[in-house]
C-alpha positions in Angstrom: 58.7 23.5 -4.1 56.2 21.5 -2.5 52.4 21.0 -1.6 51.5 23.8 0.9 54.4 26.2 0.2 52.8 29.3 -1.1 54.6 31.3 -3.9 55.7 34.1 -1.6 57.4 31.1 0.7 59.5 29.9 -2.4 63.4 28.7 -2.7 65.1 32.5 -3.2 62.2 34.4 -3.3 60.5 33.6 -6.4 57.1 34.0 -6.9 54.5 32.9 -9.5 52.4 34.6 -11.7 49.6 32.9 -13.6 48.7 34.7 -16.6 45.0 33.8 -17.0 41.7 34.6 -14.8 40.0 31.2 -15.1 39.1 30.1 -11.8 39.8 26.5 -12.5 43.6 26.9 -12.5 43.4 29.7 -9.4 41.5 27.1 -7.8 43.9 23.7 -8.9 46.8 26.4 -7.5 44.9 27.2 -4.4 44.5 24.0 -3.5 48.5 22.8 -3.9 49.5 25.4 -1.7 50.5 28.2 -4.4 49.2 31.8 -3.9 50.1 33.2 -7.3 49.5 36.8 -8.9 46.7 36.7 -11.7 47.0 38.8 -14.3 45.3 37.4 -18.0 46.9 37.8 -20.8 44.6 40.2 -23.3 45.6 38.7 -26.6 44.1 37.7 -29.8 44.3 33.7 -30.3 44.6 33.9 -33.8 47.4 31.7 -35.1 49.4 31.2 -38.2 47.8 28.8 -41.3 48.0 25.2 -41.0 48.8 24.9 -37.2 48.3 21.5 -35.6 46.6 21.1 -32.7 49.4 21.1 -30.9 51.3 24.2 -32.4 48.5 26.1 -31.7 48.2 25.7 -27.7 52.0 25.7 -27.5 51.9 29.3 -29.5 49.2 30.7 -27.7 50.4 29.8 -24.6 53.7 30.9 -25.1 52.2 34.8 -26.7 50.1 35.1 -23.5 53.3 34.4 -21.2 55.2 36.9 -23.6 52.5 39.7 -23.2 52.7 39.1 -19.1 56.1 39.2 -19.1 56.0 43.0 -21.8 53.4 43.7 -18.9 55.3 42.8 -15.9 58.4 44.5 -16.9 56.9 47.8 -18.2 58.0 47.2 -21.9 55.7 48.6 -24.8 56.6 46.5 -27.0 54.6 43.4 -28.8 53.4 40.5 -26.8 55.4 38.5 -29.7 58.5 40.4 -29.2 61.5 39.4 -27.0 61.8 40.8 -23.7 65.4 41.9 -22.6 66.6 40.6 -19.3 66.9 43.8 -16.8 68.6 43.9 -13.5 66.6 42.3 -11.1 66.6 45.5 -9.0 64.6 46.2 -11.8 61.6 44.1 -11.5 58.7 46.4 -10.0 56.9 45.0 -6.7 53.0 43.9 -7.4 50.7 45.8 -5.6 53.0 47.4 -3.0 54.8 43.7 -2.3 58.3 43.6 -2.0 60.6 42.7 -4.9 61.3 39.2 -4.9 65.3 38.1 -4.9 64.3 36.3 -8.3 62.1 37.5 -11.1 59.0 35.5 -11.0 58.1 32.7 -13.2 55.0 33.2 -15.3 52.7 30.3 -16.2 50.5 30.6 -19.0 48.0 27.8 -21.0 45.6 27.8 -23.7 43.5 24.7 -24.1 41.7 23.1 -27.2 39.5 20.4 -27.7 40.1 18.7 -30.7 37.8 16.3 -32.5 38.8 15.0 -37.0 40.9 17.2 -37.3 38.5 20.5 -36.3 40.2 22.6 -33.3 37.1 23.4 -30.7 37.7 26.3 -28.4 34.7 28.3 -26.6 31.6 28.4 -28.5 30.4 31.6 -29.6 27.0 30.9 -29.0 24.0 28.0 -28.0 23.9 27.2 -31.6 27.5 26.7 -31.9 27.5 25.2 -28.3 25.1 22.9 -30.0 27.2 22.0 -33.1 30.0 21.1 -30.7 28.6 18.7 -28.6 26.5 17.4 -31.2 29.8 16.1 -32.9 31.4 14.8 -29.9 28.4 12.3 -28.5 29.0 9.1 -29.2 33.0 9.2 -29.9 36.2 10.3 -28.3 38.0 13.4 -28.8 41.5 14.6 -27.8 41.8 17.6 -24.7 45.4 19.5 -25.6 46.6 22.0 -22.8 50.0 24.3 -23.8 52.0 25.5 -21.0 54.5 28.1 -21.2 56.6 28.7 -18.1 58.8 31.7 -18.7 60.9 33.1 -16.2 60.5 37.0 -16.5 62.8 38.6 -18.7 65.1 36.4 -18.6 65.7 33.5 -21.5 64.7 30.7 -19.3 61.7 29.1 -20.9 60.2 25.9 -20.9 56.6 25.3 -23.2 55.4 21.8 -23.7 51.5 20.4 -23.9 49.8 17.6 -22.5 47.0 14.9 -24.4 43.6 13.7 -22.5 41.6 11.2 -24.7 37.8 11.8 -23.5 35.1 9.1 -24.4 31.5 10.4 -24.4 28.7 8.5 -23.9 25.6 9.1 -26.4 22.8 11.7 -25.3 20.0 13.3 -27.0 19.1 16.7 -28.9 16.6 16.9 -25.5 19.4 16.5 -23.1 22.0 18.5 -25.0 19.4 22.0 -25.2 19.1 21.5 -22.0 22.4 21.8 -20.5 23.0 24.6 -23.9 20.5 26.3 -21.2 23.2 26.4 -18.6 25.6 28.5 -18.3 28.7 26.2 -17.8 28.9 25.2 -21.6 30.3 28.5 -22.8 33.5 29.4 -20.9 35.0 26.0 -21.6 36.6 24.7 -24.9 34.6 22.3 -26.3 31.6 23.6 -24.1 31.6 21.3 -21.2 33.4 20.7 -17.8 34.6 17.4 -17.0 34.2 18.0 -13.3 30.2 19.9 -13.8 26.8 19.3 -15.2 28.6 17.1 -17.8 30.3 14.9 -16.6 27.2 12.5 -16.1 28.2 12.1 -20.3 31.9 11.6 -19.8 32.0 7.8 -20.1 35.7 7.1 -19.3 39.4 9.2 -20.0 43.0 8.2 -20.6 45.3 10.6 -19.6 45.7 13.0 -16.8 42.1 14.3 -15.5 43.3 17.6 -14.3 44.4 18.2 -17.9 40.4 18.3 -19.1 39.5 20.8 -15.8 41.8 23.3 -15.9 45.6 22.7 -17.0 48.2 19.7 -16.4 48.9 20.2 -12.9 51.3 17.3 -12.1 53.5 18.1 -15.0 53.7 22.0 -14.6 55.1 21.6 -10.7 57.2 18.8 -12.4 58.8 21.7 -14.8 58.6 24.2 -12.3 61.7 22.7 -10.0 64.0 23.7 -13.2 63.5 27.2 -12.2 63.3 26.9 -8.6 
């Protein structure tokens, strides 16, 4: 598939779904030509003990393409369970579409900051917000994205993550409360956007920039032609 195909155009009828609501990876889709169906996974991220960081994006990735998939195919059954492959006459059409020749591939992601050893998601709140970013000045810390690409109740399945080393420059408590006042620190893990308010902090990267906005964009339509 290509830049400015849309999902509904695809090889055989296959379509995407992406199973979260952020509007950075809508957006990063959007703008490569892709038109997928959102629906967000509604999980818990909690994880087993003594995860890495990158067990911990790979798993939750992978449980929020597994509770799409339950969702998609009408199973009540756990989002950690296998889903049996059905009949493809017997994947439902989304909002009144037509079913697709081939079930749809779901992409899911979960994304971490990681900084010593401590795994950074959202913070709770300004104080944590604070705590965060407080830790961070100064040094570089590591941006891990999971992806899970699962083709719907089938076994197909790939999941892999991607690195981004991110290099802060220092600022002070002043600075920092003042952009904890905004409201772009607390939907993003770690509590900044590369590409907002931030970025006047972000000193240099090595790795793949898209990684730190949203997901790994480059390798995800990389992985995608294995199902296409």
């Amino acid at each position: 598939m290509t830049a400015g195909m849309t999902a509904n155009t695809a090889a055989a009828g296959r379509s995407l779904i992406l199973a979260s609501g952020s509007p950075r990876r809508i957006e990063m889709m959007q703008a490569h030509g892709y038109e997928p169906l959102v629906i967000p996974a509604q999980i818990e991220e909690n994880v087993p003990l003594h995860h890495s960081m990158t067990d911990t994006v790979t798993y939750l990735a992978l449980k929020k393409a597994r509770y799409v998939e339950a969702r998609w195919l009408g199973e009540n059954r756990s989002c950690d369970d296998a889903v049996a492959a059905p009949d493809a006459s017997d994947f439902p059409g989304a909002n009144g579409q037509a079913v697709p020749d081939r079930p749809p591939v779901i992409i899911a992601a979960d994304t971490v900051v990681c900084y010593q050893g401590e795994i950074m998601g959202k913070p709770a709140d300004k104080e944590d917000g604070f705590r965060m970013l407080s830790a961070l000045r100064g040094d570089v810390h590591d941006v891990v994205t999971g992806v899970a690409l699962v083709e719907a109740g089938a076994q197909n399945t790939k999941v892999f993550y991607e690195i981004t080393k991110v290099f802060f420059k220092d600022y002070s408590d002043e600075e920092l409360l003042a952009y904890l006042d905004t409201e772009e620190a607390y939907d993003k893990a770690g509590g900044y956007a590369i590409q907002g308010w931030f970025s006047r902090y972000v000193d240099h990267i090595e790795g793949d920039y898209d990684n730190v906005v949203g997901f790994p964009w480059k390798r995800i339509e990389k992985e995608l032609a294995h199902f296409i």
